[in-house]
C-alpha positions as CSV (number, residue, x, y, z in Angstrom):
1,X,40.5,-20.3,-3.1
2,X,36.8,-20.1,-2.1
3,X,34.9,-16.9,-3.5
4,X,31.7,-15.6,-1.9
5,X,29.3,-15.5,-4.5
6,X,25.6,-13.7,-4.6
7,X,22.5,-14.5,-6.5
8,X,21.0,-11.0,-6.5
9,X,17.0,-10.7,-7.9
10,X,14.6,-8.2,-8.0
11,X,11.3,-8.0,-7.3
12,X,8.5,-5.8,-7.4
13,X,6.3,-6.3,-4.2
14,X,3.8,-3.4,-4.0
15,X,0.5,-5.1,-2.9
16,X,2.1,-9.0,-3.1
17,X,1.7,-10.8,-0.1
18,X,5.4,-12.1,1.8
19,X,6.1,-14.4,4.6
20,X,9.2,-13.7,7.2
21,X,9.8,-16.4,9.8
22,X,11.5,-15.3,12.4
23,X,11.1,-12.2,15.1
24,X,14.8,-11.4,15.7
25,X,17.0,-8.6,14.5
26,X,17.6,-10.4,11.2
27,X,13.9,-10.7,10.4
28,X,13.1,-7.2,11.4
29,X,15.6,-5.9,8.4
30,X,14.1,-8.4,6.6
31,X,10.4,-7.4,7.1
32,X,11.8,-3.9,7.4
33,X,12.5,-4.2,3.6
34,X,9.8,-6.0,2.0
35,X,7.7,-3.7,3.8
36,X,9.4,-0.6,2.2
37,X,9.3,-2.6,-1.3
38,X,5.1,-2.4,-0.7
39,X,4.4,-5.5,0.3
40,X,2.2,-7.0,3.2
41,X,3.8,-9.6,5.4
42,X,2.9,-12.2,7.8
43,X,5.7,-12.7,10.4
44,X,5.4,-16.3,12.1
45,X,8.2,-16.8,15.3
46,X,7.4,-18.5,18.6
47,X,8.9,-14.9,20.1
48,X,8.5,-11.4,18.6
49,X,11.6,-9.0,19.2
50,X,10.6,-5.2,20.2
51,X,11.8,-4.0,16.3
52,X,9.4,-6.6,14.4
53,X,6.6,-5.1,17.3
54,X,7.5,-1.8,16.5
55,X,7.6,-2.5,12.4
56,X,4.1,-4.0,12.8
57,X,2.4,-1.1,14.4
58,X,3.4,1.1,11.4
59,X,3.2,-1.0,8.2
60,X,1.1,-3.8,6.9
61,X,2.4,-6.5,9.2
62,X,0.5,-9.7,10.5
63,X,2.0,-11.1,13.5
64,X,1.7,-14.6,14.2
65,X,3.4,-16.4,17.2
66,X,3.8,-20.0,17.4
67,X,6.8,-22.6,17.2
């Protein structure tokens, strides 16, 4: 029988610096997150969704597009 198992960690990120790649629904949770934890993050995707956009304007977020 297979069993899902999770590595669970905790960090403190107030003032660290994070990377996200990705601009999709996933990433925005992601970014989302980190962002709540403190940190500032750089999100790299070829294509931003409107929710990373939206994160960006209010928090500490860098937006980088490229492939």
């Amino acid at each position: 029988m297979d069993v899902e198992r999770h590595y669970l960690i905790a960090l403190c990120l107030r003032g660290k610096r994070g990377i996200v790649v990705g601009g999709g629904p996933v990433a925005a949770r992601k970014v989302q997150g980190v962002v709540e934890a403190g940190a500032k993050v750089t999100v790299v995707a070829p294509v931003m969704g409107e929710r990373v956009r939206r994160i960006a304007e209010e928090g500490d977020v860098d937006l980088v597009e490229r492939s």
